[in-house]
DSSP file (Angstrom, degrees, kcal/mol; ACC not computed):
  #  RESIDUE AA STRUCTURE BP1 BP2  ACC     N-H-->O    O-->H-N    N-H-->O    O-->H-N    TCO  KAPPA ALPHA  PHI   PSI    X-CA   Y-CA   Z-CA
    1    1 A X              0   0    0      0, 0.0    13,-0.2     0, 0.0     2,-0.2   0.000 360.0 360.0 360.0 138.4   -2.6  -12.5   15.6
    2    2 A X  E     -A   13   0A   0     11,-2.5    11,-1.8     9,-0.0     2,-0.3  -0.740 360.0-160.8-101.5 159.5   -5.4  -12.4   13.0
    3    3 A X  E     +A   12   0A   0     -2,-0.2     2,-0.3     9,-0.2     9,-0.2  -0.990  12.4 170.6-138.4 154.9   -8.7  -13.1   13.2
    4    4 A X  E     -A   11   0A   0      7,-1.6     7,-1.8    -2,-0.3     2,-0.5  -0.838  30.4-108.7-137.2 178.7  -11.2  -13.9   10.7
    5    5 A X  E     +A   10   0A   0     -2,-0.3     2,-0.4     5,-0.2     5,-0.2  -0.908  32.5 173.8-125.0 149.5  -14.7  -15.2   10.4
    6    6 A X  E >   -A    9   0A   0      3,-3.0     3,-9.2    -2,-0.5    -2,-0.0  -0.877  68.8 -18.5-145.1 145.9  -15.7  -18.5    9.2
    7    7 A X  T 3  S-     0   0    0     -2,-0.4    -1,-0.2     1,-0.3     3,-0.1   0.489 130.6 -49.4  30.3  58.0  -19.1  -20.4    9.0
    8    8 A X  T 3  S+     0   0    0      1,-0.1     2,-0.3    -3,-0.0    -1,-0.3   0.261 120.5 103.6  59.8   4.4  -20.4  -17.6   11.9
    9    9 A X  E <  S-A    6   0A   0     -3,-9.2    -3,-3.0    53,-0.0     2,-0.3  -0.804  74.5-122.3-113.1 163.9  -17.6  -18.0   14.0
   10   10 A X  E     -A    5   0A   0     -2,-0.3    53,-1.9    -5,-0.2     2,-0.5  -0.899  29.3-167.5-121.1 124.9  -14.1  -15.7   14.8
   11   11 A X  E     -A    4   0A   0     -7,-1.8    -7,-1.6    -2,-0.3    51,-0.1  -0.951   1.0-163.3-111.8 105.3  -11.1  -17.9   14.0
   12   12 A X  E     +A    3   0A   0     -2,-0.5     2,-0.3    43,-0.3    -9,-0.2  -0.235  22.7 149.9 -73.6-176.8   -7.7  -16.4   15.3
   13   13 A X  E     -A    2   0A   0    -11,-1.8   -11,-2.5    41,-0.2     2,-0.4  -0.877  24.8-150.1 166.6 172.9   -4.7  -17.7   14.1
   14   14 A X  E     -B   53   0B   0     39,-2.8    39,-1.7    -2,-0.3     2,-0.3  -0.993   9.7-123.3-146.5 162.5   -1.1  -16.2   13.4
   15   15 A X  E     -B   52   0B   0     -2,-0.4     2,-0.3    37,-0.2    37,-0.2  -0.834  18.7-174.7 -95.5 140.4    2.2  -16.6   11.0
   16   16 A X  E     +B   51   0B   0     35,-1.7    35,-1.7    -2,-0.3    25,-0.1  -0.863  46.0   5.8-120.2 164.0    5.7  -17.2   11.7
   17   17 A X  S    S+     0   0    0     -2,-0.3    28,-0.3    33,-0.2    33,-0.2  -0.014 111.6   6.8  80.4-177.3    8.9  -17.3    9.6
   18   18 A X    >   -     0   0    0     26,-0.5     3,-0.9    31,-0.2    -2,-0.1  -0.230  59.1-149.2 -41.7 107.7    9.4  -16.4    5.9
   19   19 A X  T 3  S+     0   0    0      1,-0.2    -1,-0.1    31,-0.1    31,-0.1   0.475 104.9  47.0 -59.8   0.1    5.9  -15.0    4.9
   20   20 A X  T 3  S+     0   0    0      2,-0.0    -1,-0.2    29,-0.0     3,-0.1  -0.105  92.1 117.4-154.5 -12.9    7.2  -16.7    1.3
   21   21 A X  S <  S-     0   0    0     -3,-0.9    29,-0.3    28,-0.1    28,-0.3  -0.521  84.3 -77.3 -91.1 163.2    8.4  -20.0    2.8
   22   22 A X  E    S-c   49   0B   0     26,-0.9    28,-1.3    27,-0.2     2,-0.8  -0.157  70.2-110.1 -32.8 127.5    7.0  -23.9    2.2
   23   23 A X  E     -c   50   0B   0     26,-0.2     2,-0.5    -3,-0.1    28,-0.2  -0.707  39.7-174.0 -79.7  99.8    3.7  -23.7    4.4
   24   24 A X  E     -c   51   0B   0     26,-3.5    28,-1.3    -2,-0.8     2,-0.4  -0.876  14.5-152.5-122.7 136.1    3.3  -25.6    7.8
   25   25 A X  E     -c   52   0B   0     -2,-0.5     2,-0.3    26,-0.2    28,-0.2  -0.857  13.5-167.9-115.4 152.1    0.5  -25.7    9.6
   26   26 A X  E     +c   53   0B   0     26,-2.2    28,-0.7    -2,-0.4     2,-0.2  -0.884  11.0 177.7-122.6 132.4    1.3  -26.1   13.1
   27   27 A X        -     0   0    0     -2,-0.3    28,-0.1     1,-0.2    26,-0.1  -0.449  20.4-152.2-142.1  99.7   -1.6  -27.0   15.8
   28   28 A X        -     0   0    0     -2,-0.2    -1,-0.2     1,-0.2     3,-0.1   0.716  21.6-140.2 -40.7 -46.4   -0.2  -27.5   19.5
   29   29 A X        +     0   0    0      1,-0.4    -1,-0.2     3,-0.0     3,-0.1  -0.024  69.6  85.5 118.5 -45.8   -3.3  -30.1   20.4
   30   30 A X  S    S-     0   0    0      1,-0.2    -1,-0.4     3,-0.0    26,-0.2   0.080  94.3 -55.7 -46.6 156.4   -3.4  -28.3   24.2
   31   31 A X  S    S+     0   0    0     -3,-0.1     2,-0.5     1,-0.0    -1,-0.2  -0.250  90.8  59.9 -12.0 107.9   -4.7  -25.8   26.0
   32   32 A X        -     0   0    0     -2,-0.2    24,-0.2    -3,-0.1     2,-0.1  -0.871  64.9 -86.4 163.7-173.6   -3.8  -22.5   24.4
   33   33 A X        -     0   0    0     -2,-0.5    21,-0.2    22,-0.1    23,-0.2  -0.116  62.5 -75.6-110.8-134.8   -3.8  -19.8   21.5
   34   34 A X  S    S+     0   0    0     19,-0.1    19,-0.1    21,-0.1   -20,-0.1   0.351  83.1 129.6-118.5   5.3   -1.8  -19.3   18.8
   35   35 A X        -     0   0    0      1,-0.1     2,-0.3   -34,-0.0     3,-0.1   0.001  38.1-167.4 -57.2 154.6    1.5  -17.6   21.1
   36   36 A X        -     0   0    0      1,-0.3     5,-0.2    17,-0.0     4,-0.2  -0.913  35.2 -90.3-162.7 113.4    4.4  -19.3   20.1
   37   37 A X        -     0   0    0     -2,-0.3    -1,-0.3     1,-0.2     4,-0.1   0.052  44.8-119.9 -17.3 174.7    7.9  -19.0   22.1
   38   38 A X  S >> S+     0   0    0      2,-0.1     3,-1.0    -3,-0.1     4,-0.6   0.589 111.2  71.8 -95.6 -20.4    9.5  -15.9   20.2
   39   39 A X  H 3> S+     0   0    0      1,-0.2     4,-1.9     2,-0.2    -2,-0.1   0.733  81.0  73.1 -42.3 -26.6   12.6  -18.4   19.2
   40   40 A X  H 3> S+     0   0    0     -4,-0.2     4,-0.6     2,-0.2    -1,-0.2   0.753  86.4  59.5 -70.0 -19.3   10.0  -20.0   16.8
   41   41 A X  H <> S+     0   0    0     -3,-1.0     4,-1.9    -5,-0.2     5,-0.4   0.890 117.6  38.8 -77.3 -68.9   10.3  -16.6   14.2
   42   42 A X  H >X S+     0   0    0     -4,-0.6     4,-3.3     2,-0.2     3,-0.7   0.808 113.0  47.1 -25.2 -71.1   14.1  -17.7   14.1
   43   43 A X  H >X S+     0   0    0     -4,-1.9     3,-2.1     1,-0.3     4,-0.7   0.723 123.1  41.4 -43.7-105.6   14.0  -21.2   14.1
   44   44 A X  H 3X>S+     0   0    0     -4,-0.6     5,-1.8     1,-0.3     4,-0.8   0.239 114.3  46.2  -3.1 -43.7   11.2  -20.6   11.2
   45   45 A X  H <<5S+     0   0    0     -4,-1.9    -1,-0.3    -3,-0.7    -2,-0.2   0.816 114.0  46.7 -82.9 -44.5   12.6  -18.0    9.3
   46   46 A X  H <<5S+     0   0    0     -4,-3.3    -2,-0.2    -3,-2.1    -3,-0.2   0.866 115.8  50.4 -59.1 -39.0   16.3  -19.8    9.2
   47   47 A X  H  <5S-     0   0    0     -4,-0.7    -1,-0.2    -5,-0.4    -2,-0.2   0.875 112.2-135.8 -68.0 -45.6   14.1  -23.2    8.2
   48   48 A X  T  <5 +     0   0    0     -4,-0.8   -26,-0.9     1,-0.4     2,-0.3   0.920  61.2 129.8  78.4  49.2   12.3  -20.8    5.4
   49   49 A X  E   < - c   0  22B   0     -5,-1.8    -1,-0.4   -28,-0.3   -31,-0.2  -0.977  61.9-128.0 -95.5 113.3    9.4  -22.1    6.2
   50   50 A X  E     - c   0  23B   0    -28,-1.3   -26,-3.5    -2,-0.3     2,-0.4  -0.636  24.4-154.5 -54.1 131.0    5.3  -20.1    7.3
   51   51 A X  E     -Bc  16  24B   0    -35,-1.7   -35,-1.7   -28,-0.2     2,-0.3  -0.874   9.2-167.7-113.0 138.5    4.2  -21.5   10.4
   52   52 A X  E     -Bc  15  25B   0    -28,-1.3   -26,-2.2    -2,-0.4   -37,-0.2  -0.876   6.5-173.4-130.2  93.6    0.8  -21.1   10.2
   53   53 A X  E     -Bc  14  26B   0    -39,-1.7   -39,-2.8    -2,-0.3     2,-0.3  -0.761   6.7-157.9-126.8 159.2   -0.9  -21.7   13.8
   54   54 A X        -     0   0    0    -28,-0.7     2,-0.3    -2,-0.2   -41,-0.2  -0.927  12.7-136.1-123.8 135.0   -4.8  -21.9   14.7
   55   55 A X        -     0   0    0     -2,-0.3   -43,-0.3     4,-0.1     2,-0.2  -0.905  29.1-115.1 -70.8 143.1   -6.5  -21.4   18.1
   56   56 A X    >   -     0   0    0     -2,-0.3     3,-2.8   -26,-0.2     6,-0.1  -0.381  45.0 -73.8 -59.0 134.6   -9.2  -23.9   19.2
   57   57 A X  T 3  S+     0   0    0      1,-0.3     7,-0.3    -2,-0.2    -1,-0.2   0.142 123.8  22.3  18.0 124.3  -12.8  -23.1   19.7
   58   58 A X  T 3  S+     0   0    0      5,-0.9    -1,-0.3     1,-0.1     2,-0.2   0.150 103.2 102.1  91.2 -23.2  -12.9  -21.2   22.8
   59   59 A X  S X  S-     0   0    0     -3,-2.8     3,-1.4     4,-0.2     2,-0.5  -0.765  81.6 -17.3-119.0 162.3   -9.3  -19.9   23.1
   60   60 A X  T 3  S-     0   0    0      1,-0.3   -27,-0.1    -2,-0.2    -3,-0.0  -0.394 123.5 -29.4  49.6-112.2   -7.7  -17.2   22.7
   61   61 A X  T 3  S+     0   0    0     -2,-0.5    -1,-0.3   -59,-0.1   -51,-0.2   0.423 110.1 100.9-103.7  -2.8   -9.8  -14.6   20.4
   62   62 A X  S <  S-     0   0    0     -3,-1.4     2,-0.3    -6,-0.1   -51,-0.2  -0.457  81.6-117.0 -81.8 175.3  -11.7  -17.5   18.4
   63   63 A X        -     0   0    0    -53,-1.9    -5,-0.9    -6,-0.2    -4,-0.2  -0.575  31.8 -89.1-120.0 179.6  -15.2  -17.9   19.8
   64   64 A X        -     0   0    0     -7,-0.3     2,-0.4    -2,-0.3    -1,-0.1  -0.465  48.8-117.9 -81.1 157.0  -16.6  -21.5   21.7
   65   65 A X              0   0    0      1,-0.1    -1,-0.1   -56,-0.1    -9,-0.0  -0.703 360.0 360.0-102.9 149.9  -17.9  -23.5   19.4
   66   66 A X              0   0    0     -2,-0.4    -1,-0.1    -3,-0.1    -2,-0.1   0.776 360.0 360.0 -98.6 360.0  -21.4  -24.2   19.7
């Protein structure tokens, strides 16, 4: 997991699959982070695809939005 900072706030997020692959950004909708089964680097990598996933405001390392 990365995190970066945006507009004053800490955004995690992470990559799956081929760092090289067509780019999908993935965003679960739920409760949660950015954790992703560990079958998704297969699945992802096999696809040739970056899964690109965000945590919401408040979860995980990103920080509540105010």
């Amino acid at each position: 997991m990365t995190v970066m900072t945006v507009a004053g706030g800490d955004v995690e997020f992470a990559t799956y699959g081929a760092h090289d692959g067509e780019p999908v950004v993935v965003h679960h909708g739920l409760f949660g982070s950015t954790g992703f089964d560990p079958g998704w680097e297969k699945i992802t990598n096999d696809a040739g695809c970056t899964v690109l996933t965000v945590a919401r405001p408040g979860y995980g390392r990103s920080t509540r939005a105010r």
